[in-house]
ZAMAR-841083 format. One record per residue: residue number from 1; residue in one letter; chain; x, y, z of N, C-alpha, C, O, CB in turn. Coordinates in Angstrom, 3 decimals, padded with zeros to 6 digits. Atoms other than C-alpha are relative to their C-alpha. Glycine has a CB too. Layout:
! residues N
PT   zake   nunu   torza     n.east    n.north       n.up    ca.east   ca.north      ca.up     c.east    c.north       c.up     o.east    o.north       o.up    cb.east   cb.north      cb.up
PT    NUM      a       A          X          Y          Z          X          Y          Z          X          Y          Z          X          Y          Z          X          Y          Z
...
! end
This chain:
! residues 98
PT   zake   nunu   torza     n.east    n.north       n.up    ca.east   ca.north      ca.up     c.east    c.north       c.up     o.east    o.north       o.up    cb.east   cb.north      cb.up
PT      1      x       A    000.839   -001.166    000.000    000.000    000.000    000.000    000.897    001.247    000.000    001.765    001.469    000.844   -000.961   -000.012    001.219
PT      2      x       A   -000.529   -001.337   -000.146    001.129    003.346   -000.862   -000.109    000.747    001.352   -000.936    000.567    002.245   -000.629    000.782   -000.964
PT      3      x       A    000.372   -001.047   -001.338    001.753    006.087    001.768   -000.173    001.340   -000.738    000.331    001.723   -001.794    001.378    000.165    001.343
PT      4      x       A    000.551   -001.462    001.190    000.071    009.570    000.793    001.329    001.087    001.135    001.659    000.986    002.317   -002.752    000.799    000.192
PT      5      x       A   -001.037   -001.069   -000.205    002.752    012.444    001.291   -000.800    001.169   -000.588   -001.118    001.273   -001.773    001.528   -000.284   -000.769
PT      6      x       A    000.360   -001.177    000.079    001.253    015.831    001.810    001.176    000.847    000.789    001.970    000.626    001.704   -001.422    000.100    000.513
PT      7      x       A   -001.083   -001.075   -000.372    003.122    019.011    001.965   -000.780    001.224    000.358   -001.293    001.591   -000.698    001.078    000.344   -001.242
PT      8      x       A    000.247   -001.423    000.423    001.691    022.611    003.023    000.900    000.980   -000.394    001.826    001.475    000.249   -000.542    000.558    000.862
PT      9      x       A   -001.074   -000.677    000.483    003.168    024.560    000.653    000.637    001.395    000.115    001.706    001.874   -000.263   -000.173   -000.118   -000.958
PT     10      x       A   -000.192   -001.467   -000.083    002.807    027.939    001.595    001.009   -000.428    001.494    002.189   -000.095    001.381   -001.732    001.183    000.149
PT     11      x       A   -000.727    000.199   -001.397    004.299    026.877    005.328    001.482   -000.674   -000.346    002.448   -000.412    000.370   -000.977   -001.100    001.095
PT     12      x       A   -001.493    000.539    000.116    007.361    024.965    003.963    000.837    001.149   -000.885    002.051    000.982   -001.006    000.039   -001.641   -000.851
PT     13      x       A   -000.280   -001.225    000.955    007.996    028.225    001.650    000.330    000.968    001.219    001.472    001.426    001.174   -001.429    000.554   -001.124
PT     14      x       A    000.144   -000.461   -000.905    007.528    029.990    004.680    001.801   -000.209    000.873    002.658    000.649    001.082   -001.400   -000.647    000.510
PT     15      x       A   -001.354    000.984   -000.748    010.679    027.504    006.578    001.098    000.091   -001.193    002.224    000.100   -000.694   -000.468   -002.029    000.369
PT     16      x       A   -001.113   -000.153    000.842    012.916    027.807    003.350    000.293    001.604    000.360    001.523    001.571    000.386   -000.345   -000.402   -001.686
PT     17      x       A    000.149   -001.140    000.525    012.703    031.918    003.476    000.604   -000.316    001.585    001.793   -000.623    001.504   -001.367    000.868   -000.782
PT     18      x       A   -000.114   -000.259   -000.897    013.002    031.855    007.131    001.758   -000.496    000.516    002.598    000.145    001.146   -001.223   -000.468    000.528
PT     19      x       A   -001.897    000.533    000.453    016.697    029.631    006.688    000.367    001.116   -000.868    001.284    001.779   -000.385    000.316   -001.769   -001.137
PT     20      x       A   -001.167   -000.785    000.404    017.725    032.027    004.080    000.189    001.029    000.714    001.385    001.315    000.770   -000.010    000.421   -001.229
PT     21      x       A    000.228   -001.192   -001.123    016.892    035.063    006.600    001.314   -000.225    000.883    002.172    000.593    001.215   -001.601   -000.180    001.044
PT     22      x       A   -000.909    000.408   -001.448    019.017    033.207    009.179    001.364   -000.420   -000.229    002.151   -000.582    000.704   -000.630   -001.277    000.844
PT     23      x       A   -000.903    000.348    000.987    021.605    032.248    006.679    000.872    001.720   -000.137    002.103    001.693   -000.097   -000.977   -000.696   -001.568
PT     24      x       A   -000.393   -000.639    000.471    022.150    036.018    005.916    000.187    001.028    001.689    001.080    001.857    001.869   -000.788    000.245   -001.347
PT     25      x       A   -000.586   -000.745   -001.112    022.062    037.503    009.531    001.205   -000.640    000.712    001.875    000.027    001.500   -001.044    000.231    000.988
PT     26      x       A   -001.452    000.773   -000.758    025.039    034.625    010.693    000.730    000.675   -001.043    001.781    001.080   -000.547    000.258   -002.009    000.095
PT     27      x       A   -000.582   -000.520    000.672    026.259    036.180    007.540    000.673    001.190    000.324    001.879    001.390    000.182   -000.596    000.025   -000.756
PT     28      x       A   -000.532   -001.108   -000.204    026.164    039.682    008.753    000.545   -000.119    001.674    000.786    000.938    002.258   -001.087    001.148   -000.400
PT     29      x       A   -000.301   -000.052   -001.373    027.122    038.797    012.253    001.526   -000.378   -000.336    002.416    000.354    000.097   -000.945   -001.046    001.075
PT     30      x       A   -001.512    000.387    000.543    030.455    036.949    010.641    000.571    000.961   -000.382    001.627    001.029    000.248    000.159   -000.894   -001.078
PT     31      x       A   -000.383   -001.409    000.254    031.266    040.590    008.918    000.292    000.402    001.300    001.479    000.485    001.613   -001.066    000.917   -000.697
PT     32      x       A   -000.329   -000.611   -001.221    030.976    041.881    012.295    001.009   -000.625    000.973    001.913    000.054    001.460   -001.151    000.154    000.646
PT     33      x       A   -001.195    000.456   -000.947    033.024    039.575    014.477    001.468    000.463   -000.942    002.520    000.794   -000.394   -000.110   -001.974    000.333
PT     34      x       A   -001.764   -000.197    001.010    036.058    040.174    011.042    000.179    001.149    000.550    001.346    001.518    000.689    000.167    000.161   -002.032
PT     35      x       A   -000.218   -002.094    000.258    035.442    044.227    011.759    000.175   -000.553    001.628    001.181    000.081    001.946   -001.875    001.722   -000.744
PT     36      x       A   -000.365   -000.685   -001.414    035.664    043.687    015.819    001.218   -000.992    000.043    001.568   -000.998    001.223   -001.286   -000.070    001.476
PT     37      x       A   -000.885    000.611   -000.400    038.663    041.157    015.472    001.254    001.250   -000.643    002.168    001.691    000.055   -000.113   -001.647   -000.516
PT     38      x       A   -000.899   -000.599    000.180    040.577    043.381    013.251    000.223    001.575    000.949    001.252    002.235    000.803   -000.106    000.009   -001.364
PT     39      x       A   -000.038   -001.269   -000.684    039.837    046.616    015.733    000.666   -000.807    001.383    001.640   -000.191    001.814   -001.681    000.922    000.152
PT     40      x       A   -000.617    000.800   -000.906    040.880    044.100    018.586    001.435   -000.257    000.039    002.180   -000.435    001.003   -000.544   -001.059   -000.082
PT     41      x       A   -001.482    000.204    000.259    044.018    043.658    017.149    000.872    000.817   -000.558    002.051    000.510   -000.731    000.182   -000.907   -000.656
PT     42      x       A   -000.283   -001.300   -000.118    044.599    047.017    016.344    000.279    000.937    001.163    000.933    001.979    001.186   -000.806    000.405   -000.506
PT     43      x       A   -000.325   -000.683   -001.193    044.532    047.994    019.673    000.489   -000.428    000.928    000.738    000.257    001.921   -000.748    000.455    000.452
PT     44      x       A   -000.956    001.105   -000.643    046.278    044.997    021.121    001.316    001.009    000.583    001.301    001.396    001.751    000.584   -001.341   -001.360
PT     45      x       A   -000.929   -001.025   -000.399    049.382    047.314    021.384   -000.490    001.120    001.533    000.166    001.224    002.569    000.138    000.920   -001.501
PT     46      x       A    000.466   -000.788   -001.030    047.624    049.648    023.746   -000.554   -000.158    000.978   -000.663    000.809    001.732   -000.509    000.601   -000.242
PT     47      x       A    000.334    000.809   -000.963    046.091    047.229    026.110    001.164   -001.000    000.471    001.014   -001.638    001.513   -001.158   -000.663   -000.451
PT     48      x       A   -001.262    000.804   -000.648    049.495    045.315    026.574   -000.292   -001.557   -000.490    000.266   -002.493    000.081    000.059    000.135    001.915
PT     49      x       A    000.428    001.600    000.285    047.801    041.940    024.632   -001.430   -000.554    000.334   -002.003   -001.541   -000.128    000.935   -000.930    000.853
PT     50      x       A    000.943    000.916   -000.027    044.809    041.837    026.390   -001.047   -000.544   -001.111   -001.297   -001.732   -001.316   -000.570    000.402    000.876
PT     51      x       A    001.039   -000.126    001.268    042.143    042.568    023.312    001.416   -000.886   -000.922    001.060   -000.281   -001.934   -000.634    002.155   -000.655
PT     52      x       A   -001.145    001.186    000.444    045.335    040.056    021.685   -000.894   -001.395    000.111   -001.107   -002.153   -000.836    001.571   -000.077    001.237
PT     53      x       A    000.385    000.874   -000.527    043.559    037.602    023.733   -001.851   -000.466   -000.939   -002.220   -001.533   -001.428    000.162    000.536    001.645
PT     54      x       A    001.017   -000.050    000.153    039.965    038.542    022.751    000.095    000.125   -001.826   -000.701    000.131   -002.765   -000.588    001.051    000.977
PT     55      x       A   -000.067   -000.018    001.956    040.557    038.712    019.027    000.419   -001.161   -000.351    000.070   -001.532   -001.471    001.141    001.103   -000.872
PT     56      x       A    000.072    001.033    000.937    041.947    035.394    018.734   -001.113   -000.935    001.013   -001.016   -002.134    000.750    001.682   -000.732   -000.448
PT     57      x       A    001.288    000.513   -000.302    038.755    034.183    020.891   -001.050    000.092   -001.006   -001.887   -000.809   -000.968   -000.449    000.597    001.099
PT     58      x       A    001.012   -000.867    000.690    036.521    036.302    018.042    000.749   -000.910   -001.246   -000.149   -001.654   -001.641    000.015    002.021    000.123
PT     59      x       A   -000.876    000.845    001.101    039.055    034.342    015.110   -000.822   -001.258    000.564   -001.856   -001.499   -000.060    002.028   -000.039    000.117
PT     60      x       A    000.635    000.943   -000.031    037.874    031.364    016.709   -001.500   -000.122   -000.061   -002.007   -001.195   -000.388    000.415   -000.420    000.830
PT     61      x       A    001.760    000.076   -000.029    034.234    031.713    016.834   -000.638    000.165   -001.395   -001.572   -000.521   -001.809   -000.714    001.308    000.967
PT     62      x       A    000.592   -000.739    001.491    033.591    033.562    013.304    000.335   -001.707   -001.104   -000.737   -002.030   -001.616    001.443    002.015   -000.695
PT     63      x       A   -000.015    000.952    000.918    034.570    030.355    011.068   -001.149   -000.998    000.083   -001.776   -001.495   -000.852    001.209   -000.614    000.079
PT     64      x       A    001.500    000.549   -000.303    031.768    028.607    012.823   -001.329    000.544   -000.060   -002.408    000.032    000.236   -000.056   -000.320    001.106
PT     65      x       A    001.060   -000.455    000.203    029.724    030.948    012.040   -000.349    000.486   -001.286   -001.506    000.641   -001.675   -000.131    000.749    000.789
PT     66      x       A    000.438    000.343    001.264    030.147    031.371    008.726   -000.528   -001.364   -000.610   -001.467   -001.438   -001.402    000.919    000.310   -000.631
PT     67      x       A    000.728    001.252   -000.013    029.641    027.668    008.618   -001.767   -000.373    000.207   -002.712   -000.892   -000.387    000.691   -000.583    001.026
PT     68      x       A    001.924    000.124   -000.298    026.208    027.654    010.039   -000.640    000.498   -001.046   -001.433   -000.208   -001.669   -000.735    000.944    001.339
PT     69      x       A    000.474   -001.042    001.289    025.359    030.575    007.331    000.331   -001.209   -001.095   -000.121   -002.323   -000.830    001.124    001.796   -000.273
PT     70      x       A   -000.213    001.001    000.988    026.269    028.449    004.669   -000.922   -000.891    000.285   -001.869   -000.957   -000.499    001.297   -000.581   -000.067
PT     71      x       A    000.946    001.187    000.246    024.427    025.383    005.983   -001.587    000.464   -000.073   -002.483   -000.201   -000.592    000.203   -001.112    001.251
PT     72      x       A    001.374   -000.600   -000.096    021.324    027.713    006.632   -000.528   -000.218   -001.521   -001.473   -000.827   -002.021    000.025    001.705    000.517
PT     73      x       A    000.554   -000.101    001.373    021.572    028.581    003.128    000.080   -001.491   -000.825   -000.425   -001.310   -001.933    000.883    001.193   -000.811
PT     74      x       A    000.218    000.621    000.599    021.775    025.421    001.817   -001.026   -001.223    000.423   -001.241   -002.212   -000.277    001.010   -000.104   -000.352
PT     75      x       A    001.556    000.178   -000.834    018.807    024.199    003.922   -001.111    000.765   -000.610   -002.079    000.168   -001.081    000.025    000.578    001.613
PT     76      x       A    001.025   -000.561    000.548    016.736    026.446    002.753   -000.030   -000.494   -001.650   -001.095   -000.948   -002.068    000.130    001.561    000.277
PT     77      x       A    000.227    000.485    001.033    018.044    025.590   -001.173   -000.649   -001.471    000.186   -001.471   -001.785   -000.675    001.161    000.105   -000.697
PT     78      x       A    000.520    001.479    000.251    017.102    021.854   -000.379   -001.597   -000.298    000.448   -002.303   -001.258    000.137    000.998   -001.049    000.902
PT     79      x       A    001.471   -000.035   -000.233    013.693    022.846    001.209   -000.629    000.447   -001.394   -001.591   -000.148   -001.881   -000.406    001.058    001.257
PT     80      x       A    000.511   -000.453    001.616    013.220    024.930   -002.456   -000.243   -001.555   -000.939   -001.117   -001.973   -001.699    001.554    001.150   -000.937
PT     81      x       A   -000.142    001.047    001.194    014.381    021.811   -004.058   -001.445   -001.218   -000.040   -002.009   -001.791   -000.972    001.685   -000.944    000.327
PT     82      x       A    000.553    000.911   -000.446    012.136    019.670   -001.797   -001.584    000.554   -000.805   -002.306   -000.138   -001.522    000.258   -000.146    001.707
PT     83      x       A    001.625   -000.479    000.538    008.748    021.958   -002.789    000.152    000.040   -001.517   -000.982   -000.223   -001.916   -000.594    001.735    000.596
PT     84      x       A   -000.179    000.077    001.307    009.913    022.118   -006.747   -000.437   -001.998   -000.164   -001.150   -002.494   -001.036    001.851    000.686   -000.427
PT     85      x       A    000.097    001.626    000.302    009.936    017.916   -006.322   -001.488   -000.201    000.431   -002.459   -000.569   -000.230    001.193   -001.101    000.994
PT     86      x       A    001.942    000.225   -000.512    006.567    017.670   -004.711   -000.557    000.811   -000.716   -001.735    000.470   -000.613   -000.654    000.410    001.668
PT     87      x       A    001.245   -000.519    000.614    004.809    020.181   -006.963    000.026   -000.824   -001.493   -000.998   -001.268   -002.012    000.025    001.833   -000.133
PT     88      x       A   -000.606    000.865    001.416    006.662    018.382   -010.403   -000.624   -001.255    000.225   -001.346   -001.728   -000.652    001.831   -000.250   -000.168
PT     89      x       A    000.512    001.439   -000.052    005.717    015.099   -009.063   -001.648   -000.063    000.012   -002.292   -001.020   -000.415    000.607   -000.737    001.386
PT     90      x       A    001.689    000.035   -000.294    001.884    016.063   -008.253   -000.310    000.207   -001.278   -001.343   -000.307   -001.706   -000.783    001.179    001.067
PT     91      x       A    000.663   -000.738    001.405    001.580    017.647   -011.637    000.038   -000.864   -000.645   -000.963   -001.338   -001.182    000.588    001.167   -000.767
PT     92      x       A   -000.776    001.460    000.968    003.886    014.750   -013.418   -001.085   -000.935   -000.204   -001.660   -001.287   -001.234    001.381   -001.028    000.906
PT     93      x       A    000.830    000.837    000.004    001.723    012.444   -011.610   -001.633   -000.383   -000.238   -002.104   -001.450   -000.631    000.297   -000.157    000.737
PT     94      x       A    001.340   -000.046    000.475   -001.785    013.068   -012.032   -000.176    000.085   -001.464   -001.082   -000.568   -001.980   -000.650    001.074    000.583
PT     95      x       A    000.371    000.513    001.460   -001.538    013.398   -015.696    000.224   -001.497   -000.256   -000.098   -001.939   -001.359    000.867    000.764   -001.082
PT     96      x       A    000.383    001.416    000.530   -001.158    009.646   -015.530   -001.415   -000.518    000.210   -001.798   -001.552   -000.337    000.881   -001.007    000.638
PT     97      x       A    001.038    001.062   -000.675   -004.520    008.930   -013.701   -001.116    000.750   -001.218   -002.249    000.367   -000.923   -000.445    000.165    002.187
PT     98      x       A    000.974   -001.125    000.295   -006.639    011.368   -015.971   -000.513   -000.950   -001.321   -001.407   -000.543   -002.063    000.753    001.814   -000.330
! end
Protein backbone atom coordinates (compact mmCIF):
# COMPACT_ATOMS: atom_id res chain seq x y z
CA UNK A 1 0.00 0.00 0.00
CA UNK A 2 1.13 3.35 -0.86
CA UNK A 3 1.75 6.09 1.77
CA UNK A 4 0.07 9.57 0.79
CA UNK A 5 2.75 12.44 1.29
CA UNK A 6 1.25 15.83 1.81
CA UNK A 7 3.12 19.01 1.97
CA UNK A 8 1.69 22.61 3.02
CA UNK A 9 3.17 24.56 0.65
CA UNK A 10 2.81 27.94 1.59
CA UNK A 11 4.30 26.88 5.33
CA UNK A 12 7.36 24.96 3.96
CA UNK A 13 8.00 28.22 1.65
CA UNK A 14 7.53 29.99 4.68
CA UNK A 15 10.68 27.50 6.58
CA UNK A 16 12.92 27.81 3.35
CA UNK A 17 12.70 31.92 3.48
CA UNK A 18 13.00 31.86 7.13
CA UNK A 19 16.70 29.63 6.69
CA UNK A 20 17.72 32.03 4.08
CA UNK A 21 16.89 35.06 6.60
CA UNK A 22 19.02 33.21 9.18
CA UNK A 23 21.60 32.25 6.68
CA UNK A 24 22.15 36.02 5.92
CA UNK A 25 22.06 37.50 9.53
CA UNK A 26 25.04 34.62 10.69
CA UNK A 27 26.26 36.18 7.54
CA UNK A 28 26.16 39.68 8.75
CA UNK A 29 27.12 38.80 12.25
CA UNK A 30 30.45 36.95 10.64
CA UNK A 31 31.27 40.59 8.92
CA UNK A 32 30.98 41.88 12.29
CA UNK A 33 33.02 39.58 14.48
CA UNK A 34 36.06 40.17 11.04
CA UNK A 35 35.44 44.23 11.76
CA UNK A 36 35.66 43.69 15.82
CA UNK A 37 38.66 41.16 15.47
CA UNK A 38 40.58 43.38 13.25
CA UNK A 39 39.84 46.62 15.73
CA UNK A 40 40.88 44.10 18.59
CA UNK A 41 44.02 43.66 17.15
CA UNK A 42 44.60 47.02 16.34
CA UNK A 43 44.53 47.99 19.67
CA UNK A 44 46.28 45.00 21.12
CA UNK A 45 49.38 47.31 21.38
CA UNK A 46 47.62 49.65 23.75
CA UNK A 47 46.09 47.23 26.11
CA UNK A 48 49.50 45.31 26.57
CA UNK A 49 47.80 41.94 24.63
CA UNK A 50 44.81 41.84 26.39
CA UNK A 51 42.14 42.57 23.31
CA UNK A 52 45.33 40.06 21.69
CA UNK A 53 43.56 37.60 23.73
CA UNK A 54 39.96 38.54 22.75
CA UNK A 55 40.56 38.71 19.03
CA UNK A 56 41.95 35.39 18.73
CA UNK A 57 38.76 34.18 20.89
CA UNK A 58 36.52 36.30 18.04
CA UNK A 59 39.06 34.34 15.11
CA UNK A 60 37.87 31.36 16.71
CA UNK A 61 34.23 31.71 16.83
CA UNK A 62 33.59 33.56 13.30
CA UNK A 63 34.57 30.36 11.07
CA UNK A 64 31.77 28.61 12.82
CA UNK A 65 29.72 30.95 12.04
CA UNK A 66 30.15 31.37 8.73
CA UNK A 67 29.64 27.67 8.62
CA UNK A 68 26.21 27.65 10.04
CA UNK A 69 25.36 30.57 7.33
CA UNK A 70 26.27 28.45 4.67
CA UNK A 71 24.43 25.38 5.98
CA UNK A 72 21.32 27.71 6.63
CA UNK A 73 21.57 28.58 3.13
CA UNK A 74 21.77 25.42 1.82
CA UNK A 75 18.81 24.20 3.92
CA UNK A 76 16.74 26.45 2.75
CA UNK A 77 18.04 25.59 -1.17
CA UNK A 78 17.10 21.85 -0.38
CA UNK A 79 13.69 22.85 1.21
CA UNK A 80 13.22 24.93 -2.46
CA UNK A 81 14.38 21.81 -4.06
CA UNK A 82 12.14 19.67 -1.80
CA UNK A 83 8.75 21.96 -2.79
CA UNK A 84 9.91 22.12 -6.75
CA UNK A 85 9.94 17.92 -6.32
CA UNK A 86 6.57 17.67 -4.71
CA UNK A 87 4.81 20.18 -6.96
CA UNK A 88 6.66 18.38 -10.40
CA UNK A 89 5.72 15.10 -9.06
CA UNK A 90 1.88 16.06 -8.25
CA UNK A 91 1.58 17.65 -11.64
CA UNK A 92 3.89 14.75 -13.42
CA UNK A 93 1.72 12.44 -11.61
CA UNK A 94 -1.78 13.07 -12.03
CA UNK A 95 -1.54 13.40 -15.70
CA UNK A 96 -1.16 9.65 -15.53
CA UNK A 97 -4.52 8.93 -13.70
CA UNK A 98 -6.64 11.37 -15.97
Amino acid sequence: MAEEVFMDIPIVEKMAKDFLTFGDVLDAVAKALEALSIVLKATAWISLGATAAAAAYVDRIKPNVAKASAKMKELSGDIGSAIRAYRDGDISGSRRFC
